[in-house]
C-alpha positions in Angstrom: 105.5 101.5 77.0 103.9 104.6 75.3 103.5 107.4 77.6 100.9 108.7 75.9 98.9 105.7 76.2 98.8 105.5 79.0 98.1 108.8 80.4 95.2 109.1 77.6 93.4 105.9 79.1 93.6 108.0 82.7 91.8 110.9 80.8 89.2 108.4 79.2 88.6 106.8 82.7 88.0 110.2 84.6 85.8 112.0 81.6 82.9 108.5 82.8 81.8 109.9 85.6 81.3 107.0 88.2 80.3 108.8 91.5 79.1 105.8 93.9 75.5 106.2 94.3 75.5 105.0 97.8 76.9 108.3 99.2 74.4 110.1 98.2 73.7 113.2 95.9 72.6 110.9 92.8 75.9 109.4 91.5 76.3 108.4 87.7 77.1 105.2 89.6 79.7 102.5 87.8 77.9 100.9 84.5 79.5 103.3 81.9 82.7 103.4 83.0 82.4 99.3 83.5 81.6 99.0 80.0 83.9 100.9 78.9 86.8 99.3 80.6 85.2 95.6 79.5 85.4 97.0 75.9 89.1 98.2 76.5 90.4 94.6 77.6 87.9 92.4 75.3 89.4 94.3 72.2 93.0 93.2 73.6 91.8 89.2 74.3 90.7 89.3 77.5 87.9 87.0 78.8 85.6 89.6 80.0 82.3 89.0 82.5 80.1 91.8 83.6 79.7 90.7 86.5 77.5 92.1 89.8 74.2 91.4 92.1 73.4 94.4 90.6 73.2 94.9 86.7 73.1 98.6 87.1 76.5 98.8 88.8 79.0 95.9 87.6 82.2 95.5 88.4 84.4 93.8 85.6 86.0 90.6 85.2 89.0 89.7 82.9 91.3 87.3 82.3 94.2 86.5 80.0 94.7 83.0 80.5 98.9 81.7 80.2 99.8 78.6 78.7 99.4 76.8 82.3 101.8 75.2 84.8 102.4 78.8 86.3 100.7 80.7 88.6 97.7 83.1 88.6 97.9 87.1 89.9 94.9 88.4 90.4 94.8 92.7 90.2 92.3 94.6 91.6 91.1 98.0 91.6 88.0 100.0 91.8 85.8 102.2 89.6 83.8 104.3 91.7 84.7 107.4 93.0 83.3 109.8 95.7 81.4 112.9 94.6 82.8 116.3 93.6 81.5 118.7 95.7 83.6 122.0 96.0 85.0 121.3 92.6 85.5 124.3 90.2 85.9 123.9 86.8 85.0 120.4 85.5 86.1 117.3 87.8 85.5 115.0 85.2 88.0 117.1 82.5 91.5 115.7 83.8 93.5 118.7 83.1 97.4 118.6 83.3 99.9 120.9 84.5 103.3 120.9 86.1 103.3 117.5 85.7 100.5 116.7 87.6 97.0 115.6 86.4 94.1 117.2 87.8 90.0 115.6 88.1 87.9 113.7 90.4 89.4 110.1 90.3 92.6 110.9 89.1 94.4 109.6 92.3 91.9 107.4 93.6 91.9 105.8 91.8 91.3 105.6 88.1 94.9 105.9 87.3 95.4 102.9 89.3 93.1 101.0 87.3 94.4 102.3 83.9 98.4 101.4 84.5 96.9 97.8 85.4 94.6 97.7 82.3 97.8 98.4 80.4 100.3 96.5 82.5 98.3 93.3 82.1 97.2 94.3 78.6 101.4 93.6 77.5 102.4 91.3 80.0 99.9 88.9 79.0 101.2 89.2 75.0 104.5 87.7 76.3 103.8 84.4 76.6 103.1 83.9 80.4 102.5 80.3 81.6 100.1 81.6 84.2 96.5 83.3 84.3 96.6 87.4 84.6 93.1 87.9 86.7 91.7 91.6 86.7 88.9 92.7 88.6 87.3 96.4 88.3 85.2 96.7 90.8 81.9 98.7 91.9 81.2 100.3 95.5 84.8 100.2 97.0 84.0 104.1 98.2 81.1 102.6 100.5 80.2 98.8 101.0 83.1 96.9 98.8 80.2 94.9 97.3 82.0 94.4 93.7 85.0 92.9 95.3 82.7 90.9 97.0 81.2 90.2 93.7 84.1 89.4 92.2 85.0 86.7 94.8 82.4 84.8 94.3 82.5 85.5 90.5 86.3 84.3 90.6 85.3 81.0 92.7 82.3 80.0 90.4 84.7 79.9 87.6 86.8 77.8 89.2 90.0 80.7 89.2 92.3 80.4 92.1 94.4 83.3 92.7 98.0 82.6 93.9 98.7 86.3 94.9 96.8 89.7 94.6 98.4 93.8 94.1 95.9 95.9 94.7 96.1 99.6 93.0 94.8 101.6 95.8 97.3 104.7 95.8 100.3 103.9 98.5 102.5 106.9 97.4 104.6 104.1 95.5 105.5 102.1 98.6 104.5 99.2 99.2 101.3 98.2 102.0 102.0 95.3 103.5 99.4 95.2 106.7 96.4 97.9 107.6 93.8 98.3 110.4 90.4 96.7 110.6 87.0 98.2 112.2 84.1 97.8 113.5 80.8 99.4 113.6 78.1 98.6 116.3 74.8 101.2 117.5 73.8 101.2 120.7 69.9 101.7 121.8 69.7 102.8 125.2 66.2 102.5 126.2 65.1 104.3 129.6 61.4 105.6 130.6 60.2 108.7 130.6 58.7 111.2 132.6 58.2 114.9 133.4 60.9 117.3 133.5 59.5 118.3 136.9 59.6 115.0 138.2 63.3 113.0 137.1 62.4 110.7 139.9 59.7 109.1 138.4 61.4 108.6 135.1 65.0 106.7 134.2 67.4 108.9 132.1 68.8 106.9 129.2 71.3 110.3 128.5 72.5 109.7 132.0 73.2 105.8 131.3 74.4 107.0 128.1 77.1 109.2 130.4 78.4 106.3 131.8 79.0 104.4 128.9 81.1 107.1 127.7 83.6 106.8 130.6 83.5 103.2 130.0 84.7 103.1 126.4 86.7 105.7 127.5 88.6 103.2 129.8 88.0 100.4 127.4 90.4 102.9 125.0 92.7 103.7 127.4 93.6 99.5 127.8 93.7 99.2 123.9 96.2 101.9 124.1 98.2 99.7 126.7 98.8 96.9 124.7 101.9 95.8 122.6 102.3 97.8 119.3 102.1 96.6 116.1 105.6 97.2 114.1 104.0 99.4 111.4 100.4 100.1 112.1 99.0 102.6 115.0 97.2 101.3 117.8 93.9 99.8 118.5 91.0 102.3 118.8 87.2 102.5 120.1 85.4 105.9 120.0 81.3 106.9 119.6 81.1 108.4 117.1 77.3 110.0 117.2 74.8 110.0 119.3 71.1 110.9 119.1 69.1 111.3 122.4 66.0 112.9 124.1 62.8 114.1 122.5 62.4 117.8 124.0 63.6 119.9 126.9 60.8 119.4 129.7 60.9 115.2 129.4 63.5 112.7 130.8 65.3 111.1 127.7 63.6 107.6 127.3 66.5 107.1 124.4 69.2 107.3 123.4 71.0 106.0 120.6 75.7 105.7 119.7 77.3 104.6 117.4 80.7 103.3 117.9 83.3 102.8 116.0 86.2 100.0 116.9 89.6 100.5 114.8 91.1 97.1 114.9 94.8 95.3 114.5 95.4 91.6 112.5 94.6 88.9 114.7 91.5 91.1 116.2 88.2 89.0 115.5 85.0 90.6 115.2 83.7 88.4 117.6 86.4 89.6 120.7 85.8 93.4 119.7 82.3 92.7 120.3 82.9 91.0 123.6 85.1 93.6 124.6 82.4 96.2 123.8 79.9 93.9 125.7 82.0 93.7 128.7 82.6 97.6 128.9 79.0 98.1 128.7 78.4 95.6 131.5 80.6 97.4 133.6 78.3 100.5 133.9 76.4 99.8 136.8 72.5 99.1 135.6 69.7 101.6 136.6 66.5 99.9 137.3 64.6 100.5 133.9 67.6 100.7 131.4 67.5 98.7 128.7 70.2 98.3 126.1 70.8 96.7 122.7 74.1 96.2 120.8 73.9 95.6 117.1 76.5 95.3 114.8 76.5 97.3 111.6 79.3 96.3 109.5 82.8 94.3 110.1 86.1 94.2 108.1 89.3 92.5 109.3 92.5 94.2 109.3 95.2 91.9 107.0 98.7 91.4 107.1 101.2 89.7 104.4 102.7 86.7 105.3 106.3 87.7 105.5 107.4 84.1 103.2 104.3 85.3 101.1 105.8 85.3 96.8 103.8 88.4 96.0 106.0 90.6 98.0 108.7 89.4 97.4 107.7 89.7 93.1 106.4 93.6 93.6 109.7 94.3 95.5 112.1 93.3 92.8 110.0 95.2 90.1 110.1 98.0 92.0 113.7 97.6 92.2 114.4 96.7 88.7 112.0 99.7 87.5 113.8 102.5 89.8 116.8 101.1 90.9 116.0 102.0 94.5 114.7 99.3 97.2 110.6 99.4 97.7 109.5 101.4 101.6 107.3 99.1 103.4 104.3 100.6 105.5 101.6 100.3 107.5 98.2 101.9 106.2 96.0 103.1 109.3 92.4 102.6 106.6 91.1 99.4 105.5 91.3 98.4 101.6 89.3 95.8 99.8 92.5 94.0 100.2 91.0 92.9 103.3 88.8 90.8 101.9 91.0 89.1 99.8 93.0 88.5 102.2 90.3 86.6 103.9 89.8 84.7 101.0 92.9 83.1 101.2 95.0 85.3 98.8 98.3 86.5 99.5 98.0 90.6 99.5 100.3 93.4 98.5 99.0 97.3 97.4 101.0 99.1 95.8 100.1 102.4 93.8 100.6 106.5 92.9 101.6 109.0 94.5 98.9 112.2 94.5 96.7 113.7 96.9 93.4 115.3 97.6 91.2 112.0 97.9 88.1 112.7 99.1 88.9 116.6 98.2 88.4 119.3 95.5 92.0 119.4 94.8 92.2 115.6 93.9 95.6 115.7 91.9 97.7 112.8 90.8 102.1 112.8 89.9 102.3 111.3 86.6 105.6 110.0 87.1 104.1 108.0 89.3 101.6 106.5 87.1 104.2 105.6 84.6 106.0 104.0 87.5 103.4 101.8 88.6 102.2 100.7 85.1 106.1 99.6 85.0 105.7 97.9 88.1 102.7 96.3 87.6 104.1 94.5 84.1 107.3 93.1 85.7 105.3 91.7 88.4 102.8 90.0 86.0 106.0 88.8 83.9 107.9 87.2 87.1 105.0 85.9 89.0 102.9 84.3 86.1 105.7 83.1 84.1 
């Protein structure tokens, strides 16, 4: 495989800038650097879709179809990245040193997205029998709505995947299982009244107070429960709250937002009961109303232990370094989530770095290499 090739496409991918727009500050958002990957993989003979609910931020869809009777991996990775405050110099200019690459995206994760574009870009001139699936995706950094995207994109064609690697950076071991959450608000509704008179009011900061102690209890029972092997424990915490008007008036409000951390085999419907039972358990002031809404849910996954994916990325990582593949836990949710829930059998394996989320965002490039080596064996043994 030519170094240089690879570590060039890297460069290409971070000079697009593709800050997600969602977080705020006006990002570039993901339609250049879309294009430019569809062009990349077209000009090799892919199948390439633009593909999206929104034609101002697709994700990409590719396929090299095998000769058939073998079955179909399906790589994902995303394009976005989060912004680049702090930066000096600029983050989109991948500089190099020490062997380490430098620039916003770098780690997470455009370099994960390049070593699949050229893993799958030679694997699939080999002669497979089965179909190499890539999807690019938008909007990993806030929502996840490419991969969404790209479900339904993948379905409507008629592609069924048979396993899935996603490229997220793993510090080239290999995620087998990782936490879900949960986010619900809270609207405490009270009435008010004058500073001078609390009795003729109902303090929703006071309600608020007990609530508090409740999830408090409701954490300290999570934190009871069996552990899971490689993931840490179950979690529920508020994480803001926003209450009262001004100092001389009883709070007729207040407003949390709680965050639930979950385990596989956690439901969003229990965690909400669970939630619902704690708040139950505050004892209700005459006048307190309350209203639980959910905002978002994503399940925590898990690989089937008999699943053929793992057992595909653990040989290549053998054959590629000679040394047995670490197998952890991830305490963050991936989009491999959701394929997960779509049936897929999951692995992610990707580069080692750091700085995500940071100024100092920084990527190994051995570790690049490593994965785009990874990546092709696994294509090769799995689709052929």
């Amino acid at each position: 495989m030519g170094d240089d090739e690879l570590i060039d496409l890297v460069r290409e991918l971070v000079a697009i800038p593709s800050v997600n727009p969602s977080l705020g500050g006006g990002g570039a958002g993901e339609a250049a650097v879309a294009r430019f990957a569809a062009g990349w993989l077209a000009a090799r003979g892919f199948e390439v879709w633009l593909i999206g609910r929104d034609a101002s931020r697709p994700s990409v869809l590719a396929v090299a179809a095998g000769s058939g009777g073998g079955r179909t991996l399906l790589v994902n990775g995303h394009l976005d990245t989060v912004g680049v405050d702090g930066f000096t110099g600029d983050p989109f200019d991948a500089r190099i040193a020490e062997g380490r690459m430098l620039g916003r995206g770098v780690y997470d994760m455009k370099s994960g997205a390049a070593a699949a574009m050229i893993a799958a870009s030679r694997a699939s001139g080999s002669g497979l029998r089965g179909d190499v699936v890539l999807t690019l995706v938008a909007d990993e950094e806030f929502a996840s709505v490419g991969t969404e995207d790209s479900l339904l994109a993948i379905a409507e064609r008629g592609i069924r995947a048979d396993g899935a690697i996603v490229v997220e950076p793993t510090g080239s071991r290999l995620t087998v299982a990782h936490r879900g959450f949960a986010w619900f608000t809270l609207a405490i509704t009270g009435v008010p009244a004058h500073g001078s008179q609390p009795e003729l009011g109902v303090d929703a900061i006071s309600h608020a107070t007990d609530v508090l102690l409740a999830l408090r209890s409701l954490d300290a029972e999570l934190a009871a429960r069996a552990a899971h092997p490689m993931l840490p424990r179950s979690t529920v915490r508020v994480a803001t709250i926003v209450a009262g008007s001004d100092a001389a008036t009883v709070a007729a409000h207040a407003r949390l937002t709680i965050e639930r951390r979950t385990l596989p085999g956690e439901t969003p419907a229990a965690v909400r009961r669970e939630i619902e039972a704690a708040l139950a358990s505050v004892a209700a002031a005459d006048g307190i109303r309350w209203d639980l809404t959910e905002l978002v849910s994503r399940g925590a996954f898990e690989t089937p232990t008999d699943a053929p994916i793992q057992r595909v990325v653990s040989d290549a990582v053998l054959q590629a370094t000679g040394t047995a593949v670490e197998l952890q836990g991830d305490p963050w949710w991936t989009d491999a989530g959701l394929l997960a829930e779509a049936g897929i059998p999951t692995v992610l394996f990707g580069v080692d770095g750091g700085g995500a989320h940071a100024p100092d965002e920084w990527l190994d490039l051995a570790s690049v290499q490593r994965l785009a080596a990874v990546l092709e064996r696994s294509i090769a043994d799995f689709c052929s």
